[in-house]
N, CA, C, O and CB atoms as a CASP TS submission, in Angstrom:
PFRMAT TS
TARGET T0000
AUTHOR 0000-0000-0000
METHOD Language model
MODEL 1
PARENT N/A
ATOM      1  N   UNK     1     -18.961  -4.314  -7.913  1.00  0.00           N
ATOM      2  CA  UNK     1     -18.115  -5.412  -7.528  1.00  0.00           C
ATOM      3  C   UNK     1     -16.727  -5.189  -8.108  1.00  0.00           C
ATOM      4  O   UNK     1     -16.654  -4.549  -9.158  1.00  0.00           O
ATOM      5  CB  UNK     1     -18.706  -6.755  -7.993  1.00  0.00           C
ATOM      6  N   UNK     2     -15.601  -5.656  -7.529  1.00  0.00           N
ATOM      7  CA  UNK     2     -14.365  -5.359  -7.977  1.00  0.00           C
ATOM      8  C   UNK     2     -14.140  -6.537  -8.849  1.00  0.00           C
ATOM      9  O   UNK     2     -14.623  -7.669  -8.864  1.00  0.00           O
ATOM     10  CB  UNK     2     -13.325  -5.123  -6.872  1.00  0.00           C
ATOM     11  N   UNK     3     -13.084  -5.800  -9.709  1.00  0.00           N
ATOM     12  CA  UNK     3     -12.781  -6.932 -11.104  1.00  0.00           C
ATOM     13  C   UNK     3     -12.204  -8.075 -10.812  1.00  0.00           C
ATOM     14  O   UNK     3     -12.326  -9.140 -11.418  1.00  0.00           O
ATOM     15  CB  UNK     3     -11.799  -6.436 -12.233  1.00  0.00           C
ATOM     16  N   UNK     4     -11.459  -7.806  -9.708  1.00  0.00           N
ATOM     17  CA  UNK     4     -10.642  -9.376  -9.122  1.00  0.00           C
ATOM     18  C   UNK     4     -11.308 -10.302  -8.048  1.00  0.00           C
ATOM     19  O   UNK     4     -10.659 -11.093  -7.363  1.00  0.00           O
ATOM     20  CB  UNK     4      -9.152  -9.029  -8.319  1.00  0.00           C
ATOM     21  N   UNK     5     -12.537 -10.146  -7.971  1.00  0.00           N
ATOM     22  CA  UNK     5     -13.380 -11.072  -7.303  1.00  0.00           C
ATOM     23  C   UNK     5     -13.547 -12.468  -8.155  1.00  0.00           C
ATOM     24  O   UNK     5     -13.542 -12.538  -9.384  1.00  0.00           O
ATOM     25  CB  UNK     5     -14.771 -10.358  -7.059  1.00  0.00           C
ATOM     26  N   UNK     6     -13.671 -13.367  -7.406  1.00  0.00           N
ATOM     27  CA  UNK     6     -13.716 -14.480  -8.188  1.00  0.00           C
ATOM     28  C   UNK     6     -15.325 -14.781  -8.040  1.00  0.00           C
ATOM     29  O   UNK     6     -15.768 -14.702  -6.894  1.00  0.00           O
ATOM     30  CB  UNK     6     -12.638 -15.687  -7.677  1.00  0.00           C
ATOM     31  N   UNK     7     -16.220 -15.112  -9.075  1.00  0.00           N
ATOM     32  CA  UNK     7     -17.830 -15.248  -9.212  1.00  0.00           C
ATOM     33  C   UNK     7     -18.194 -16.759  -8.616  1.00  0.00           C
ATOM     34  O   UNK     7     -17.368 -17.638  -8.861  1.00  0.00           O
ATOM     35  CB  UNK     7     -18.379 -15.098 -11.000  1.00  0.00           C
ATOM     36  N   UNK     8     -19.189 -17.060  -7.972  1.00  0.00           N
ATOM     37  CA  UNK     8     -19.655 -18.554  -8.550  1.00  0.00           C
ATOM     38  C   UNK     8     -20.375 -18.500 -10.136  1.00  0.00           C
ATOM     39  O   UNK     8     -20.521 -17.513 -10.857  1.00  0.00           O
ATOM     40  CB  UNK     8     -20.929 -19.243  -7.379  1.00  0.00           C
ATOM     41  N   UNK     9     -20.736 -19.829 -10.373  1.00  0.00           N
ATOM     42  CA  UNK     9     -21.633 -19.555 -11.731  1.00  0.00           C
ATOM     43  C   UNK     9     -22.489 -19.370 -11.749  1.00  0.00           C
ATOM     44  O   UNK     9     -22.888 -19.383 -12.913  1.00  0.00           O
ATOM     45  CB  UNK     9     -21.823 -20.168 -12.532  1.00  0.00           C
ATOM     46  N   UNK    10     -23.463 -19.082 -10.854  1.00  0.00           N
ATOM     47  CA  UNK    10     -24.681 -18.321 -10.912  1.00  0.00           C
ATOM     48  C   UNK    10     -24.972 -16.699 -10.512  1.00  0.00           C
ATOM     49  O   UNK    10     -25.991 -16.009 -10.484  1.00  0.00           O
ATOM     50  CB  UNK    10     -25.448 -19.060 -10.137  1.00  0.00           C
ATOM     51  N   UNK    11     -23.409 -16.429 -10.190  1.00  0.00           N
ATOM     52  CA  UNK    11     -23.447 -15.105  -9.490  1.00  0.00           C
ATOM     53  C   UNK    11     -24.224 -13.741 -10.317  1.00  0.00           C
ATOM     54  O   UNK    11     -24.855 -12.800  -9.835  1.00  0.00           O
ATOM     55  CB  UNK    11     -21.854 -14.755  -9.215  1.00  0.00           C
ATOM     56  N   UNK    12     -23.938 -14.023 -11.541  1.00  0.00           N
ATOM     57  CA  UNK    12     -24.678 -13.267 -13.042  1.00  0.00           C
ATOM     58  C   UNK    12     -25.754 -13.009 -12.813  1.00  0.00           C
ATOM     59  O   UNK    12     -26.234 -11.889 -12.639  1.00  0.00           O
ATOM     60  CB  UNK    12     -24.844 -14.017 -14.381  1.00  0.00           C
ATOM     61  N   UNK    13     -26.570 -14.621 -12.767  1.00  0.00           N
ATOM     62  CA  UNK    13     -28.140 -14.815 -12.844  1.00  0.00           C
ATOM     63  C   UNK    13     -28.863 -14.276 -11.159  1.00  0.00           C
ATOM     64  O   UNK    13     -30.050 -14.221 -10.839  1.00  0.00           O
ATOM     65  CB  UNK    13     -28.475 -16.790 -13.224  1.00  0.00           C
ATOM     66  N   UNK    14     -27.943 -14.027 -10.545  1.00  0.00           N
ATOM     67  CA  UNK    14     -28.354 -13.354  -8.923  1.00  0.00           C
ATOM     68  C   UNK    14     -28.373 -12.120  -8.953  1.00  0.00           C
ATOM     69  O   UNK    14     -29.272 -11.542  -8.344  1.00  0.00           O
ATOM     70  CB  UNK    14     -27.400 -13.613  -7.698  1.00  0.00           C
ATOM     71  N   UNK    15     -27.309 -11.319  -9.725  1.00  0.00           N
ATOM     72  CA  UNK    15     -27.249 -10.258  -9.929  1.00  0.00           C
ATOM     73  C   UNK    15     -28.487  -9.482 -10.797  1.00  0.00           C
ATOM     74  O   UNK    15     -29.142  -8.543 -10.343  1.00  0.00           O
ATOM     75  CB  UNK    15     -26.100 -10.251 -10.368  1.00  0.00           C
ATOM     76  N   UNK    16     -28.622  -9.940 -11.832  1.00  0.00           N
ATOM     77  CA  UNK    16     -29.544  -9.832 -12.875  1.00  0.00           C
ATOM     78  C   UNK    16     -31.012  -9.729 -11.658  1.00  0.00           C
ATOM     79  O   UNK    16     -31.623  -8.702 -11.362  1.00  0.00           O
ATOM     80  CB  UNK    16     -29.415 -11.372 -14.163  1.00  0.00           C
ATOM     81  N   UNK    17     -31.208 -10.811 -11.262  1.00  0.00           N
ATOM     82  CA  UNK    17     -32.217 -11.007 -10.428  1.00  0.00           C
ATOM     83  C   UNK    17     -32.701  -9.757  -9.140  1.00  0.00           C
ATOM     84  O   UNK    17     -33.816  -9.305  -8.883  1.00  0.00           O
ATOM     85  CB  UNK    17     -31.774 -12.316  -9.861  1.00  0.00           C
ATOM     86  N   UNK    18     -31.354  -9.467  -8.516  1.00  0.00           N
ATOM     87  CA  UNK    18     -31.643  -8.451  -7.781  1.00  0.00           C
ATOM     88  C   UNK    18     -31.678  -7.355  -8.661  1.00  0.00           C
ATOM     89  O   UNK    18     -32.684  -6.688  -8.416  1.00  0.00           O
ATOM     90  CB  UNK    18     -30.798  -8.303  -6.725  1.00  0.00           C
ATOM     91  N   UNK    19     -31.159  -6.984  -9.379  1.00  0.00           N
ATOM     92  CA  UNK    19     -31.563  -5.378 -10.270  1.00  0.00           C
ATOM     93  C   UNK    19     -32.940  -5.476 -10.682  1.00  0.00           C
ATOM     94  O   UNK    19     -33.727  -4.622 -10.275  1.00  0.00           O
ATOM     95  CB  UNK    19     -30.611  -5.031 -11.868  1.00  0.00           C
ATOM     96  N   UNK    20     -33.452  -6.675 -11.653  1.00  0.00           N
ATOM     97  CA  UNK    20     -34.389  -6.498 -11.631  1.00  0.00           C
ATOM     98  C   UNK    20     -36.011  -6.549 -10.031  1.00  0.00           C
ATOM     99  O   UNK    20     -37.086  -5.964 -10.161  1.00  0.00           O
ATOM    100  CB  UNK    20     -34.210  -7.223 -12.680  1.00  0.00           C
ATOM    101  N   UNK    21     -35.752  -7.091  -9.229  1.00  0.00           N
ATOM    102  CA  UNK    21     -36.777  -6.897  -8.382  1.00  0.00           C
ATOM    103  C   UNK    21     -36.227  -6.051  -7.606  1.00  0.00           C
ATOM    104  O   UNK    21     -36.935  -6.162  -6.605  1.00  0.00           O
ATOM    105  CB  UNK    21     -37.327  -7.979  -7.753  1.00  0.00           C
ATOM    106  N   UNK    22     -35.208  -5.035  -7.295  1.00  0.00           N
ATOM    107  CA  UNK    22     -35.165  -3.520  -6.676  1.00  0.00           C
ATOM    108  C   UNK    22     -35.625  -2.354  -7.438  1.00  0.00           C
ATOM    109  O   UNK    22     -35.963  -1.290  -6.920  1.00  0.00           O
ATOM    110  CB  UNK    22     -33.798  -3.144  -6.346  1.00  0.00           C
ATOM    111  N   UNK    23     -35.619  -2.770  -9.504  1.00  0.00           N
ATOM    112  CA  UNK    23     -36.462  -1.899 -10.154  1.00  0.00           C
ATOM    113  C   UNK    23     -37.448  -1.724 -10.134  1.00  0.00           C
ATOM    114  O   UNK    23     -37.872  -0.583 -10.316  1.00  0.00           O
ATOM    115  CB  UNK    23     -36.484  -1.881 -10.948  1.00  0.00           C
ATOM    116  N   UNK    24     -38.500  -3.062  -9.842  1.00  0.00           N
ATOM    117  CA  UNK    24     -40.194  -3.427  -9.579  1.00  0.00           C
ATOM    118  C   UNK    24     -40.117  -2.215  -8.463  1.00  0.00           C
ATOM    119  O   UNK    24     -40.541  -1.123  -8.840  1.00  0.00           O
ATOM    120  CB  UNK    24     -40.775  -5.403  -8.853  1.00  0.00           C
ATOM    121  N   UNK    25     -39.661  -2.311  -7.259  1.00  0.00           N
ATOM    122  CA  UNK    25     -39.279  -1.895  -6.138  1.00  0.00           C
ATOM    123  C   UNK    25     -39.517  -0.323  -6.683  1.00  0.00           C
ATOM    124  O   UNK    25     -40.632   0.131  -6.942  1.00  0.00           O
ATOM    125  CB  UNK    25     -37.774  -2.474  -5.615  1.00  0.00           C
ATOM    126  N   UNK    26     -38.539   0.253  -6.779  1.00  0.00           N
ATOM    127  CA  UNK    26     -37.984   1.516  -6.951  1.00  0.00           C
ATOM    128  C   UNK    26     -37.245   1.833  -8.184  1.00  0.00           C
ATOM    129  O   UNK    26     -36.016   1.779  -8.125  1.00  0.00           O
ATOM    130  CB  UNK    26     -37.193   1.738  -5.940  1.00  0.00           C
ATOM    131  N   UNK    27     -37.798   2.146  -9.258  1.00  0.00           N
ATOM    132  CA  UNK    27     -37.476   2.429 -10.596  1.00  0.00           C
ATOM    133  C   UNK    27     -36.090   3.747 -10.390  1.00  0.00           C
ATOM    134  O   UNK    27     -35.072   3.815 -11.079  1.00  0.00           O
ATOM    135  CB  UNK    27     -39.104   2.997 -11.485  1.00  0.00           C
ATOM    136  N   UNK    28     -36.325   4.298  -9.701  1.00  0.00           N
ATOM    137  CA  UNK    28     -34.829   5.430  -9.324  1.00  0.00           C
ATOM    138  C   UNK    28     -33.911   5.088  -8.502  1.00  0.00           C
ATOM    139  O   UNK    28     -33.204   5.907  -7.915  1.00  0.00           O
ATOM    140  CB  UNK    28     -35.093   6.772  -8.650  1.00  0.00           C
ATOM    141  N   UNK    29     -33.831   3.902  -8.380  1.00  0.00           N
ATOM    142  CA  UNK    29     -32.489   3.682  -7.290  1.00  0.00           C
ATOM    143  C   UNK    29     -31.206   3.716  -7.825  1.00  0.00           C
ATOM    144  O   UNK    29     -30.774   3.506  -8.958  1.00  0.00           O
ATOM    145  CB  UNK    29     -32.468   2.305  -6.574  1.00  0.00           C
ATOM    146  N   UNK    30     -30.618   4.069  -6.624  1.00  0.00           N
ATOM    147  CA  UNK    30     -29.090   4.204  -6.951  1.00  0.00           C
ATOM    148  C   UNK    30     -28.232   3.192  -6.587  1.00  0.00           C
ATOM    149  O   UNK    30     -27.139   3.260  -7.150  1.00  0.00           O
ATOM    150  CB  UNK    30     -28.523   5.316  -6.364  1.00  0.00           C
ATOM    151  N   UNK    31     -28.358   2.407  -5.933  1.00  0.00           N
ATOM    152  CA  UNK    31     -27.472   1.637  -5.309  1.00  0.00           C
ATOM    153  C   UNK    31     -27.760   0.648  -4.166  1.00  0.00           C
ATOM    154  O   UNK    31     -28.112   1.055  -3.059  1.00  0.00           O
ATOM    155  CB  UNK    31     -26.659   2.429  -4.932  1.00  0.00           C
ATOM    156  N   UNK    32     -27.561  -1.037  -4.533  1.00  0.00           N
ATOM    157  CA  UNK    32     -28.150  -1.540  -3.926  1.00  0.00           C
ATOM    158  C   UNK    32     -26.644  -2.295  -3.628  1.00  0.00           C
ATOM    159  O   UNK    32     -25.720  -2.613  -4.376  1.00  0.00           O
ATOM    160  CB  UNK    32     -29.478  -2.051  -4.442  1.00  0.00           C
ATOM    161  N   UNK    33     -26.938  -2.456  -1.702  1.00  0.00           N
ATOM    162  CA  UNK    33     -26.244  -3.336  -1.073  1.00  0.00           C
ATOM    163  C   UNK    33     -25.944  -5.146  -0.718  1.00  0.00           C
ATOM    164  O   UNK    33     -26.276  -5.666   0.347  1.00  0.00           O
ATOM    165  CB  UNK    33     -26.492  -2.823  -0.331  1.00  0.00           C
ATOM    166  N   UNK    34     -25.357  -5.783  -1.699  1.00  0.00           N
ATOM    167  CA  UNK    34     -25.184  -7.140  -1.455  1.00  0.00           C
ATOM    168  C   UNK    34     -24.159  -7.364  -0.754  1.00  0.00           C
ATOM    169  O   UNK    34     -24.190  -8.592  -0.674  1.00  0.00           O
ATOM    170  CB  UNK    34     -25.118  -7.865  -2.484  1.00  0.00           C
ATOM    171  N   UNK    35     -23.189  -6.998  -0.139  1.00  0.00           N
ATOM    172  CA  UNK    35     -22.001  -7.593   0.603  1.00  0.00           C
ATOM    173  C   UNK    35     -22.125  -6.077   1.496  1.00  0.00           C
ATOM    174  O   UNK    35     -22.906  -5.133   1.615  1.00  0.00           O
ATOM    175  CB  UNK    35     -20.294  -8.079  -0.465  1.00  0.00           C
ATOM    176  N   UNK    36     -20.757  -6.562   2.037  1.00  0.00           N
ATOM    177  CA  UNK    36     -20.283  -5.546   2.908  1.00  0.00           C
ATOM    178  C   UNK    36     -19.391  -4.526   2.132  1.00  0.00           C
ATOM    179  O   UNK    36     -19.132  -4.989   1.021  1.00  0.00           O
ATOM    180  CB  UNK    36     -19.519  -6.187   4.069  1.00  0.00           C
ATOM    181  N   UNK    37     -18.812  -3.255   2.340  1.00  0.00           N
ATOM    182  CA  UNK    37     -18.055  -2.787   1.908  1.00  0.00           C
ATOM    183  C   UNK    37     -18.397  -2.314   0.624  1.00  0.00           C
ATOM    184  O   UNK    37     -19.419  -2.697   0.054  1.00  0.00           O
ATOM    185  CB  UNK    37     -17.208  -3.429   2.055  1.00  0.00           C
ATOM    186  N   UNK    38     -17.343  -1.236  -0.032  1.00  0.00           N
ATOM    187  CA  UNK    38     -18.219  -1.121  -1.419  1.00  0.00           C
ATOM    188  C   UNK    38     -17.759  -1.985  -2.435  1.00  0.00           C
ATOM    189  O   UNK    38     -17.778  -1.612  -3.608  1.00  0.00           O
ATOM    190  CB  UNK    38     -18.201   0.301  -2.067  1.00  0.00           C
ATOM    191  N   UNK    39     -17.245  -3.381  -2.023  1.00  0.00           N
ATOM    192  CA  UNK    39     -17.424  -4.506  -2.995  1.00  0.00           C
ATOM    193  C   UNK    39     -18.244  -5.101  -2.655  1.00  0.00           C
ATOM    194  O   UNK    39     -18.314  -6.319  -2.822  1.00  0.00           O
ATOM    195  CB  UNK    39     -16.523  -5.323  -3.254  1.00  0.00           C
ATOM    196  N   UNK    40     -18.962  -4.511  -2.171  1.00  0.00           N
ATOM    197  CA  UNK    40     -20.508  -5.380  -2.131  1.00  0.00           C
ATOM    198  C   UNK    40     -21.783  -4.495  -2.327  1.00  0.00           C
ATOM    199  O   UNK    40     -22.850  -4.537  -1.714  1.00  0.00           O
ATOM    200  CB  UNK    40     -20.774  -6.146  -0.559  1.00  0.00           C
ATOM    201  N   UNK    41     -21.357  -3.636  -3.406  1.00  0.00           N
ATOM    202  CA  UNK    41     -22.609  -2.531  -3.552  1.00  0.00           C
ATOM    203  C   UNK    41     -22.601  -2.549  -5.163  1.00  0.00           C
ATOM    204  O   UNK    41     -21.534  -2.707  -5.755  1.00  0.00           O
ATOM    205  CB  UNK    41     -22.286  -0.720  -2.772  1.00  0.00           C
ATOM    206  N   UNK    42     -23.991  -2.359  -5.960  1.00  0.00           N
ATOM    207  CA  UNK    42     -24.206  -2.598  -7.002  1.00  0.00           C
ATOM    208  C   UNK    42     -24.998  -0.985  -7.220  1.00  0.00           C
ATOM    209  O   UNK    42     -26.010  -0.567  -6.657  1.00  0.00           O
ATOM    210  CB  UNK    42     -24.910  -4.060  -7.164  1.00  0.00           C
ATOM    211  N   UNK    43     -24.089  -0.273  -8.284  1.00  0.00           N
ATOM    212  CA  UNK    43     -24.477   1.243  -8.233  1.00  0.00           C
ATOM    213  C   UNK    43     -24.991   1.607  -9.721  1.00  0.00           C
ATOM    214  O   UNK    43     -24.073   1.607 -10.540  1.00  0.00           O
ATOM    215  CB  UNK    43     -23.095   2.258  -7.772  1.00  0.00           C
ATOM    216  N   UNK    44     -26.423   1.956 -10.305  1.00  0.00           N
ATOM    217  CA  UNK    44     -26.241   2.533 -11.363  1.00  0.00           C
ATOM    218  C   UNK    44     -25.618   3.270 -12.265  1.00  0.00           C
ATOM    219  O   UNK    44     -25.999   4.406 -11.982  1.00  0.00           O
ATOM    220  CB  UNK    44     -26.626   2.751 -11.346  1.00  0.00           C
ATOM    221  N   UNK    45     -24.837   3.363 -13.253  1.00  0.00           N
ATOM    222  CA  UNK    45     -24.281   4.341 -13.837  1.00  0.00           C
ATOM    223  C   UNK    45     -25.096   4.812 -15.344  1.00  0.00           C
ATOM    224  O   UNK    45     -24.491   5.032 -16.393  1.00  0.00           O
ATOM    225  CB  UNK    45     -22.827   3.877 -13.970  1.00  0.00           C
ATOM    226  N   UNK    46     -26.329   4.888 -15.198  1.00  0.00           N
ATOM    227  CA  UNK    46     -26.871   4.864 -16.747  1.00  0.00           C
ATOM    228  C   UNK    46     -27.602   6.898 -16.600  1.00  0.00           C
ATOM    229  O   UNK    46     -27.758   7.701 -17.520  1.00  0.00           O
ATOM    230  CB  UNK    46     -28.617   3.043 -17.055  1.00  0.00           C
ATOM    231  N   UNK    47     -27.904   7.105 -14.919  1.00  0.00           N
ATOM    232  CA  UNK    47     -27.214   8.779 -15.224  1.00  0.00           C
ATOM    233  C   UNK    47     -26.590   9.586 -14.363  1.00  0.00           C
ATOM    234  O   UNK    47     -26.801  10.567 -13.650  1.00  0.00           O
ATOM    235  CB  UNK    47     -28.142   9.749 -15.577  1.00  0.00           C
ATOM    236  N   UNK    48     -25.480   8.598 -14.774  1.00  0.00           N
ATOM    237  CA  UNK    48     -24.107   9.027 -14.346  1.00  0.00           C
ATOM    238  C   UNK    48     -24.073   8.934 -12.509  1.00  0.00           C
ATOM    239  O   UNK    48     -23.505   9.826 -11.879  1.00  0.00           O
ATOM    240  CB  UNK    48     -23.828  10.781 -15.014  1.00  0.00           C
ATOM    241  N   UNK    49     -24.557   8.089 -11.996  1.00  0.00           N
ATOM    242  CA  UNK    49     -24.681   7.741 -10.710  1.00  0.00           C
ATOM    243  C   UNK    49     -23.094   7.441 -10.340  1.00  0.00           C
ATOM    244  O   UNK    49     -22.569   8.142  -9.475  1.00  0.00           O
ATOM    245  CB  UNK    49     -25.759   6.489 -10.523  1.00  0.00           C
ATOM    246  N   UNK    50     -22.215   6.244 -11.094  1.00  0.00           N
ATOM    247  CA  UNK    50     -21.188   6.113 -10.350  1.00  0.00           C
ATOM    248  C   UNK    50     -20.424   7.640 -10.285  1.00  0.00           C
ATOM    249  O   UNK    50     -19.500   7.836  -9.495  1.00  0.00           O
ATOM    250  CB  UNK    50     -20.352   4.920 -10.933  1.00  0.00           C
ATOM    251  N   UNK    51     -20.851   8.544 -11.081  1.00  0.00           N
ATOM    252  CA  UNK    51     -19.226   9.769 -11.179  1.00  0.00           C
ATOM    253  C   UNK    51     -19.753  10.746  -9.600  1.00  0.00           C
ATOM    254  O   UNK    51     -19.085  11.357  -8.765  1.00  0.00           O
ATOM    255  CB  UNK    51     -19.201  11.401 -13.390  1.00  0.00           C
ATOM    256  N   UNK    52     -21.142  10.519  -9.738  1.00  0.00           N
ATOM    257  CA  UNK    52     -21.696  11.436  -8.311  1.00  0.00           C
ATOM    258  C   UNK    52     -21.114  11.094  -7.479  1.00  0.00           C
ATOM    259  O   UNK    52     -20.318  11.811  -6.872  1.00  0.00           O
ATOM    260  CB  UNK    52     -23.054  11.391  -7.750  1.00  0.00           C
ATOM    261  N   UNK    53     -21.427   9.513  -7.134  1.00  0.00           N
ATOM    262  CA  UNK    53     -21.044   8.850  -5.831  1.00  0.00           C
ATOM    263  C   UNK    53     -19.286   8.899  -5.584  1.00  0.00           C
ATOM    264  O   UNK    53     -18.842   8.610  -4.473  1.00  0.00           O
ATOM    265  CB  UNK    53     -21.645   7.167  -5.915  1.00  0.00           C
ATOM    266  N   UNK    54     -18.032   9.425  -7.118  1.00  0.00           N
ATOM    267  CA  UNK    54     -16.895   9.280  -6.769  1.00  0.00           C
ATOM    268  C   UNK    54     -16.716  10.551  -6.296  1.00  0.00           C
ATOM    269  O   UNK    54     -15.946  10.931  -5.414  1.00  0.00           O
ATOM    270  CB  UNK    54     -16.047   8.788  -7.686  1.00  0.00           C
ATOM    271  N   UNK    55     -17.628  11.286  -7.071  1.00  0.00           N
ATOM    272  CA  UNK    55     -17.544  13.005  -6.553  1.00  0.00           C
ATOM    273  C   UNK    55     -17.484  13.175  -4.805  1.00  0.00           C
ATOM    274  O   UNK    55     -16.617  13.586  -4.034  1.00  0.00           O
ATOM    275  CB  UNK    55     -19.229  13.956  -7.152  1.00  0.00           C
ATOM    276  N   UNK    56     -18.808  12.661  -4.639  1.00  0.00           N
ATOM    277  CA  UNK    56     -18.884  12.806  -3.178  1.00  0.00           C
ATOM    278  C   UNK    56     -17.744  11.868  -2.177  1.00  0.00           C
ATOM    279  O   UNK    56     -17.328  12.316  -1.109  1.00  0.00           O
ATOM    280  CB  UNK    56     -20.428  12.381  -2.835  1.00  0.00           C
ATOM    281  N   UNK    57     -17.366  10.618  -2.680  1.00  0.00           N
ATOM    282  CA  UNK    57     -16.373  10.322  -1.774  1.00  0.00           C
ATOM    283  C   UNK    57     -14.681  11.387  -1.773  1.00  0.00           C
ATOM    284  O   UNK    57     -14.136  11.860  -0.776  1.00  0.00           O
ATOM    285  CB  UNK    57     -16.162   8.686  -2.168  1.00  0.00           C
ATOM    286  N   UNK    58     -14.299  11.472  -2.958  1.00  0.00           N
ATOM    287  CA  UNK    58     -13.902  12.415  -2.718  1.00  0.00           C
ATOM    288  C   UNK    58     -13.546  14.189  -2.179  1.00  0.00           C
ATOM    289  O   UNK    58     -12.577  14.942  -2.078  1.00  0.00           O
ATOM    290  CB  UNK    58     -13.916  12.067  -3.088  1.00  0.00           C
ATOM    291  N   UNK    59     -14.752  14.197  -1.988  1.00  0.00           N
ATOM    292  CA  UNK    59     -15.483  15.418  -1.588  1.00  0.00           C
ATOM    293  C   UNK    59     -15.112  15.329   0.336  1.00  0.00           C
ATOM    294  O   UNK    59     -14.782  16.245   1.089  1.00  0.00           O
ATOM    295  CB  UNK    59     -17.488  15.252  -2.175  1.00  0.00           C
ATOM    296  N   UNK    60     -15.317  13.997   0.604  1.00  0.00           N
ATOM    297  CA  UNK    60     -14.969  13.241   2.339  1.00  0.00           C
ATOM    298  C   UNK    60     -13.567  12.445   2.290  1.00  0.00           C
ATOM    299  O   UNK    60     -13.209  11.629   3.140  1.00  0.00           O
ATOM    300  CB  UNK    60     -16.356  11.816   2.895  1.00  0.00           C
ATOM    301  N   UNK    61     -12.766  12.862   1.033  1.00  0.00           N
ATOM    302  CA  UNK    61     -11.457  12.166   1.765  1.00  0.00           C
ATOM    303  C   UNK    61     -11.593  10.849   1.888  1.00  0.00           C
ATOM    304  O   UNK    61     -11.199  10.342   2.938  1.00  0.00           O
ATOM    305  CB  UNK    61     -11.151  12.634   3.172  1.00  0.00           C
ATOM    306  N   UNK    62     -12.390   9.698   0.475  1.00  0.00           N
ATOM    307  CA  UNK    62     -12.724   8.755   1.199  1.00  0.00           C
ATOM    308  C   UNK    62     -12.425   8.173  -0.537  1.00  0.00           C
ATOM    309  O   UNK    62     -12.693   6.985  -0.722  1.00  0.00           O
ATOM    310  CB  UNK    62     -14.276   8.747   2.270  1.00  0.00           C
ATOM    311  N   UNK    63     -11.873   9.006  -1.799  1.00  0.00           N
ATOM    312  CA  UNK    63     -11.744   9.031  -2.906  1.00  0.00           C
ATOM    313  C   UNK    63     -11.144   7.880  -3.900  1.00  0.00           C
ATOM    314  O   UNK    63     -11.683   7.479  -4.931  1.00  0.00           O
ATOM    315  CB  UNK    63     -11.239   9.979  -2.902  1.00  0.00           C
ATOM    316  N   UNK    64      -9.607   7.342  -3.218  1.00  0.00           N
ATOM    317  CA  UNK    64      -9.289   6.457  -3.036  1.00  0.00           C
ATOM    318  C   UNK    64      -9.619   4.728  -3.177  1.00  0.00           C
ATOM    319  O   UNK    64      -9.008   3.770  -3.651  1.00  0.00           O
ATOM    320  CB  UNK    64      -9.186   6.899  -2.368  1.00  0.00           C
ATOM    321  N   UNK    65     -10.840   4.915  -2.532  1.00  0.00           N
ATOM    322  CA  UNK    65     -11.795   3.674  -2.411  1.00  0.00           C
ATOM    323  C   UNK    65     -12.321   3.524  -3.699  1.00  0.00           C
ATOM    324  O   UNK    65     -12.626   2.380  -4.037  1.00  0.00           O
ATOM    325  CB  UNK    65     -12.995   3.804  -1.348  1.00  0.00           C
ATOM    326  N   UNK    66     -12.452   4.238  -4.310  1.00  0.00           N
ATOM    327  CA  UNK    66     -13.395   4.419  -5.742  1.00  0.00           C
ATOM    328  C   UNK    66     -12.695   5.231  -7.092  1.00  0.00           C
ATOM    329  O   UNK    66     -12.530   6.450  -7.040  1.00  0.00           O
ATOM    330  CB  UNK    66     -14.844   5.409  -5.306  1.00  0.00           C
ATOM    331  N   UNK    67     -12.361   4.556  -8.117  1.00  0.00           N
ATOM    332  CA  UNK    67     -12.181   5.190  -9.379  1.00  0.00           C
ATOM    333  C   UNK    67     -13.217   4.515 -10.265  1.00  0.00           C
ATOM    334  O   UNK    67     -13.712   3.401 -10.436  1.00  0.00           O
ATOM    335  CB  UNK    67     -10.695   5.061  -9.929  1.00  0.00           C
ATOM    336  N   UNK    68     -13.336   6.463 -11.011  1.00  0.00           N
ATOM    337  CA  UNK    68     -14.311   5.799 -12.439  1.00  0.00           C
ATOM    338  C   UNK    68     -14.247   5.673 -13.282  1.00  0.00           C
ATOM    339  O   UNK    68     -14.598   6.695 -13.871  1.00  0.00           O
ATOM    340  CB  UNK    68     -15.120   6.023 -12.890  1.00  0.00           C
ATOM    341  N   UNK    69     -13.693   4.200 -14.531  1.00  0.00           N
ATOM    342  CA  UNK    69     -13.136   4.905 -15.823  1.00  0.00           C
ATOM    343  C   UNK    69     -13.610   5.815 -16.876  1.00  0.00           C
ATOM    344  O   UNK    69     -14.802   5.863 -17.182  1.00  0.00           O
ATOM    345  CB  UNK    69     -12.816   4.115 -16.476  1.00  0.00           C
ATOM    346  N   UNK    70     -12.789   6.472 -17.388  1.00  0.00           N
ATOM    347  CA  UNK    70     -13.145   7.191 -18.191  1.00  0.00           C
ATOM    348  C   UNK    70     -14.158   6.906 -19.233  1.00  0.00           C
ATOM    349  O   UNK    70     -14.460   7.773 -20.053  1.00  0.00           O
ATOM    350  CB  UNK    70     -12.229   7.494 -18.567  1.00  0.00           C
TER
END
């Protein structure tokens, strides 16, 4: 999600909620879709999932869309 989105107050406890029942799901996932666009995609980074996924957009000219901080 992008930093300048504005949340409701439960948006946390939804979030929380979907990570955990896509883990029940699929303990290796990479990336789960709640909105449209990729401000609406929720991507692991615990091994190193977001730097792949900037790799590969940049890899398609699509790089732009996505920075990862350091």
């Amino acid at each position: 999600m992008q930093d300048d989105f504005r949340l409701c107050p439960l948006a946390l406890l939804a979030l929380q909620h979907i990570v955990r029942k896509v883990s029940r799901h699929d303990a290796e996932w990479l990336s789960v879709r709640v909105s449209f666009g990729l401000a609406g995609v929720l991507v692991r980074n615990d091994n190193h999932d977001l730097q792949r996924l900037a790799d590969h957009l940049q890899r398609h000219q699509l790089g732009s869309m996505l920075t990862v901080p350091s």
